[in-house]
FIGUGU-111417 format. One line per 8 residues: number of its first residue (from 1); for each residue x, y, z of N, C-alpha, C. Coordinates in nm, 4 decimals. Example, Ala and Ser with C-alpha at 12.3 -4.5 7.8 and 13.67 -1.06 7.14 Angstrom:
1	1.3190 -0.5690 0.7800 1.2300 -0.4500 0.7800 1.3200 -0.3300 0.7800; 1.2850 -0.2250 0.7080 1.3670 -0.1060 0.7140 1.2900 0.0030 0.7870
***
This chain:
1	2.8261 0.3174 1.8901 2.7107 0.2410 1.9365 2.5895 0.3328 1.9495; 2.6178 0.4882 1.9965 2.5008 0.5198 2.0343 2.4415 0.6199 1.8928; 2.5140 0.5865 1.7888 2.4760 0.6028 1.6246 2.3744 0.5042 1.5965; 2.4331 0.4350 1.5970 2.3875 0.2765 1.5807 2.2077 0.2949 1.6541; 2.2727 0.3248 1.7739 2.1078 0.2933 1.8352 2.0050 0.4161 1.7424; 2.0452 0.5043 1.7954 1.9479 0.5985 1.6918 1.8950 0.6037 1.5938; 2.0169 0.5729 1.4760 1.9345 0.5016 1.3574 1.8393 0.3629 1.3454; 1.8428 0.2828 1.4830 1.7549 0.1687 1.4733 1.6548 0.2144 1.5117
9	1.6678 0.3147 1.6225 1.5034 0.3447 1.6923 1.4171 0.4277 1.6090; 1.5125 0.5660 1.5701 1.4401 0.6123 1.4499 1.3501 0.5954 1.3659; 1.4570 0.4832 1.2816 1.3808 0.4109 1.1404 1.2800 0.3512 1.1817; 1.2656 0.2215 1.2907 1.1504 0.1552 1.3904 1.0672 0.2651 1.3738; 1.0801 0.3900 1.4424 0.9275 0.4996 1.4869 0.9320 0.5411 1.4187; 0.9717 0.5569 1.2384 0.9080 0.6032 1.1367 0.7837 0.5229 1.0928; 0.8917 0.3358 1.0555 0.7919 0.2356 1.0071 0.6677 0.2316 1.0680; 0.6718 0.2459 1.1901 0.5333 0.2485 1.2888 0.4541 0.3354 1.2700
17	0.5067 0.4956 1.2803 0.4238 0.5740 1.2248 0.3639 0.6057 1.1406; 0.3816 0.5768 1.0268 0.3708 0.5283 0.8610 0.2209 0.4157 0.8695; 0.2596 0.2965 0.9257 0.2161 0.2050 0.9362 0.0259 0.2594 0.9923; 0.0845 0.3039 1.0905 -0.0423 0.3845 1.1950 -0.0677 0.4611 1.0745; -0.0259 0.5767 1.0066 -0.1297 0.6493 0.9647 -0.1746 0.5800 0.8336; -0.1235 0.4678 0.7302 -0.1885 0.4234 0.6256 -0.3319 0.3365 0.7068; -0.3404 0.3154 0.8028 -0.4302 0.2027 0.8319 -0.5406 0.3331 0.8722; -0.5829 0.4163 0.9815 -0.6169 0.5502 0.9795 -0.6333 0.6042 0.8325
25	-0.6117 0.6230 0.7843 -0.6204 0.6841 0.6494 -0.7134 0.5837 0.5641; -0.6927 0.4357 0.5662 -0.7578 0.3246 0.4938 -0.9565 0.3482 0.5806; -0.8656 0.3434 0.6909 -1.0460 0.3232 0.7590 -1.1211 0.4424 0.7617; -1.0590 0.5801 0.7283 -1.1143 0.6861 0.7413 -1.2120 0.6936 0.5804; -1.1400 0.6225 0.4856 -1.1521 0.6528 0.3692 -1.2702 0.5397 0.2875; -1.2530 0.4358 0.3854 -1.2994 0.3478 0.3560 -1.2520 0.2402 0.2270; -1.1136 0.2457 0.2107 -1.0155 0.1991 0.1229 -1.0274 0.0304 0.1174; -1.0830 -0.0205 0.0223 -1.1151 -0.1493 -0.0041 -0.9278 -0.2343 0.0188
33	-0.9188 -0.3499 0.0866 -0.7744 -0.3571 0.0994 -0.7452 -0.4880 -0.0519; -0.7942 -0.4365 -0.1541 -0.7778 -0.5496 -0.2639 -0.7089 -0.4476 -0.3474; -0.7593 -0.3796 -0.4757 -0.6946 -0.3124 -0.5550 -0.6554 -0.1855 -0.5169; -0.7095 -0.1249 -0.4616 -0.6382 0.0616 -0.4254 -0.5344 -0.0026 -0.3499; -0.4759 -0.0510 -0.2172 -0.3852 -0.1200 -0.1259 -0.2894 -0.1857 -0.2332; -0.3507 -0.2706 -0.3209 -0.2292 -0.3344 -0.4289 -0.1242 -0.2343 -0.4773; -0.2080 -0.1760 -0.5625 -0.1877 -0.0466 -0.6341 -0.0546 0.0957 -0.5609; -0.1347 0.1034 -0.4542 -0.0563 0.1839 -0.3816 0.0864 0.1390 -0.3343
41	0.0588 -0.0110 -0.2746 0.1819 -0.0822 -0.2333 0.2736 -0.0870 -0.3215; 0.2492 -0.1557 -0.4482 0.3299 -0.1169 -0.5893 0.3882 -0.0099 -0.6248; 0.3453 0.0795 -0.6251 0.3632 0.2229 -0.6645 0.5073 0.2355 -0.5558; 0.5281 0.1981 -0.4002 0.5942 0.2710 -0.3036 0.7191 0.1509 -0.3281; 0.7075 0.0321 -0.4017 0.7729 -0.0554 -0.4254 0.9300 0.0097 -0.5217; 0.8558 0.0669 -0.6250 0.9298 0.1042 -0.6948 1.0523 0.2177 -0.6693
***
């Protein structure tokens, strides 16, 4: 169980952190959220 938990909280405070710095990174950059955001999203898809 306490595997279990770790790998849930973990992965959670990666996605978040990730999350936080693409949006930071978008507004720093001034990253239009139509084609560069498409583009990029695609790319991490694969």
């Amino acid at each position: 169980v306490k595997f279990v938990k770790e790998i849930l909280f973990s992965e959670r405070d990666r996605v978040k952190l990730i999350g936080k710095n693409a949006r930071r990174m978008m507004k720093h950059f001034s990253i239009s959220a139509d084609d560069d955001v498409q583009r990029t999203l695609s790319y991490f898809e694969k």
